[in-house]
C-alpha positions, 0 to 999 in steps of 0.5 A, spaced: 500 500 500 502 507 499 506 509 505 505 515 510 510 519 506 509 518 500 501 516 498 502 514 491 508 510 493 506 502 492 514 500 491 520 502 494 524 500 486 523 495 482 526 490 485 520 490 491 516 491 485 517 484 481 517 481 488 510 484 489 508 481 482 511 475 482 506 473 489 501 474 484 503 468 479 501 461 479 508 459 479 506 451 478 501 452 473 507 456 469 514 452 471 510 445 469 508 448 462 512 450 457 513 457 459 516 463 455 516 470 458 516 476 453 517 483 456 514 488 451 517 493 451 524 496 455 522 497 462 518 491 461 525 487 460 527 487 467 519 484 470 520 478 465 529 476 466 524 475 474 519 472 472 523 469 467 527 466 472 522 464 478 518 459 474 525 457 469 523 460 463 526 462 456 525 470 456 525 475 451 523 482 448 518 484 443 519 490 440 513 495 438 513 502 437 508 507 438 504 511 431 503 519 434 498 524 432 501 528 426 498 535 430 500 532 436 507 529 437 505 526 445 499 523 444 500 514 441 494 513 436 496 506 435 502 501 436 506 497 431 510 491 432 516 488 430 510 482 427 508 488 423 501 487 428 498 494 428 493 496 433 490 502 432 487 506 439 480 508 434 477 513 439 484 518 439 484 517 430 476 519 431 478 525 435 483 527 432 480 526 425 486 522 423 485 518 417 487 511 417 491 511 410 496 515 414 496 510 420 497 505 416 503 508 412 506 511 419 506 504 421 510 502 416 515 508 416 516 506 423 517 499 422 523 500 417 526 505 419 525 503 428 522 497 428 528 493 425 533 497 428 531 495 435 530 488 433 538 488 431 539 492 436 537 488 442 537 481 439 542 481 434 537 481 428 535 475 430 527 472 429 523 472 436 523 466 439 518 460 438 511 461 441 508 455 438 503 452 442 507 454 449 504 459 455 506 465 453 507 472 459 507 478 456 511 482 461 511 491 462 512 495 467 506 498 467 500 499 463 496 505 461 492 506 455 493 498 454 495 500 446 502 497 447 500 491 451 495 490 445 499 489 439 503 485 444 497 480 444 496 480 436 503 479 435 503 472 439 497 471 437 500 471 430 506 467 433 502 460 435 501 461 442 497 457 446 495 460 452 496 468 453 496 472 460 499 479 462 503 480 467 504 487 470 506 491 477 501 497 476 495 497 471 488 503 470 482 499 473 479 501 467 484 498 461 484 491 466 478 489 465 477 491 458 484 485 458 481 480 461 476 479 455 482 478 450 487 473 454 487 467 459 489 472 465 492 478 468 496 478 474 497 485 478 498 487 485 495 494 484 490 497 479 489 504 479 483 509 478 486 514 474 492 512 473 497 517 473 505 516 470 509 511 473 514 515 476 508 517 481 507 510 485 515 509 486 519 512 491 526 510 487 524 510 480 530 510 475 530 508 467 533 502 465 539 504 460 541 500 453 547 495 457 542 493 462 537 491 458 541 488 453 545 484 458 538 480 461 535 479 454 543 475 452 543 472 458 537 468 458 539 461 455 535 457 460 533 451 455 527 449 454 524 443 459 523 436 456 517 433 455 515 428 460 
């Protein structure tokens, strides 16, 4: 809960924030089927390498970038993975009166140009890993607006995944509820009524940097467990 001091603090740091999450999960469910646990986005890298390792699973990351509003350059109309999966957030393209040709080219633009990039840059340019037939758990740091969480769910949709749940320290309220109903589970210690910004529900909050997350994304070499 938030302490005296600090009323939105729910978490010292990270690492208390991953142990309050992983309380959260079925560890048996998860370690006696094949697992893979994905982290779907930078911060969310740190929450999958725990996780990853409290149930011996495989980890790694699924990269996705986020479409802007051409007359907003702050505000994430839609998501594009490195699947091409495309999720568009329809009441912000409505508002804004943004034509979805202009989505959809964006959304290209940014997978050539970002997308690869970071697929080379974080994995060498090596393909995603095999989620055919396996449980999958699609790890952040949080979720806000659910967008990036969305076009993570497509993406391993389209991969072969068996089972698919979500796991997170902090979510709004209003963006689980809308999750339960396109996954098999969402695990969360706190879901926040106006969700507000990361930063505001930590003590100590500090971004993670390239070699920190490249170092857990390389490190993963759990081999997969042997069918009984």
């Amino acid at each position: 809960m938030p302490s005296d001091s600090n009323p939105n603090a729910y978490f010292e740091d990270r690492e208390d924030a991953s142990k309050q999450l992983i309380e959260t999960l079925p560890i048996e469910l998860f370690s006696k089927n094949e697992t893979v646990v994905i982290g779907v986005s930078e911060g969310g890298v740190y929450f999958a390498d725990k996780i990853s390792k409290a149930i011996n699973a495989q980890m790694d990351i699924l990269l996705a970038e986020p479409i802007l509003a051409p007359n907003n350059h702050e505000v994430a109309i839609a998501m594009v993975s490195e699947t091409e999966e495309v999720v568009i957030h329809k009441a912000l393209v409505d508002a804004f009166e943004i034509n979805e040709d202009y989505v959809y080219g964006e959304a290209h633009r940014k997978y050539e140009e970002e997308v690869l990039s970071y697929v080379y840059k974080y994995r060498k340019g090596k393909d995603l890993i095999s989620l055919k037939g396996k449980y999958v758990i699609l790890a952040d740091e949080c979720i806000e607006t659910g967008l990036t969480m969305m076009v993570a769910l497509k993406s391993v949709i389209a991969r072969g995944a068996k089972n698919i749940f979500i796991a997170t320290p902090i979510l709004d309220k209003g963006v689980y509820q809308n999750l339960l109903t396109v996954c098999d589970g969402v695990f969360c210690p706190h879901k926040i009524q106006d969700y507000i910004s990361i930063e505001y529900y930590y003590k100590h909050f500090e971004r993670l940097n390239f070699e920190e997350i490249t170092s857990m994304v390389h490190d993963q070499e759990v081999k997969p467990k042997e069918v009984e």
